[in-house]
Steps between C-alpha positions, in 0.01 A plus 500: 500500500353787271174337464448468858616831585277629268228271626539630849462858395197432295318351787556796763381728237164655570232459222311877358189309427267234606467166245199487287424191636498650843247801406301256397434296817209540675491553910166527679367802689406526849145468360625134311484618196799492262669743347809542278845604628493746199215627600602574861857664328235747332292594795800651645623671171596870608621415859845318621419144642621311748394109443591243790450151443446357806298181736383528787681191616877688410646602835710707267248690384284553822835617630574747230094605528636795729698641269248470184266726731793736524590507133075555488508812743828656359359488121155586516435539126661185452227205415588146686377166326543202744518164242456179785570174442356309761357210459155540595249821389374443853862571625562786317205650597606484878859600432362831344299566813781353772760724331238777451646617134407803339519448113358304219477114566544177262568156503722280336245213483775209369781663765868539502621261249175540242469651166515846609729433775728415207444754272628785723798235633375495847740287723445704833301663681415815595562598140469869404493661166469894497325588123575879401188722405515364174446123544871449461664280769783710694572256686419142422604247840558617809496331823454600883843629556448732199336782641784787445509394183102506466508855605775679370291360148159582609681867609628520110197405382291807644 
């Protein structure tokens, strides 16, 4: 009973950091060219970040779209960095432009259950992870009905 007791609490625990296998990965640009997940981490060094991992295809996340506008317009100095993993780059593309979102835009070319898609334990989406100004993950997996909690972090992180 100990062992799975402690099991259980290890697995709601949030992870501080991102995998080394996961900074690794490589997602491709709007312009279909790849580029690391470290090396989209770093372009944001210095601001808070909001990342949503997200598909077009996820009434769940076109739902909760409204709200990641709001979260956009009540943090304006906050940087958003929308992860998809549709299926197609074709897709993707369109889902950008139906859902008109501000904010830097990759894909997730092997999806959901890939190699990246299991190095940051993604199992639903939308996903969020808010990284401090530092690079360090504040908060590592949220969902949609997460959003309080989102902001009372993002509000501690200013």
């Amino acid at each position: 009973m100990i062992v799975t007791l402690t099991t259980l609490g290890c697995s709601n625990a949030q992870d501080k950091e991102f995998s080394k296998e996961s900074l690794t990965k490589k997602l491709i640009t709007p312009e279909n060219t790849e580029i690391s997940f470290q090396e989209i981490i770093k372009k944001h060094n210095g601001k808070i970040t909001v990342i949503e991992v997200w598909a077009s295809w996820c009434s769940d996340c076109v739902k909760a779209m409204p709200k990641v506008k709001q979260m956009q317009n009540d943090f304006p100095n906050v940087d958003f960095v929308f992860l998809s993993v549709d299926k197609a780059f074709d897709k993707w593309q369109n889902g950008i432009q139906n859902n008109e979102l501000t904010g830097d835009h990759y894909w997730i070319p092997d999806g959901m259950k890939g190699d990246f898609g299991q190095s940051i334990k993604l199992n639903w989406i939308p996903r969020y992870i808010v990284i401090d100004k530092t690079g360090k993950v504040a908060i590592y997996k949220a969902i949609e009905t997460d959003f309080e909690k989102m902001y009372k972090q993002i509000k501690k992180l200013e």
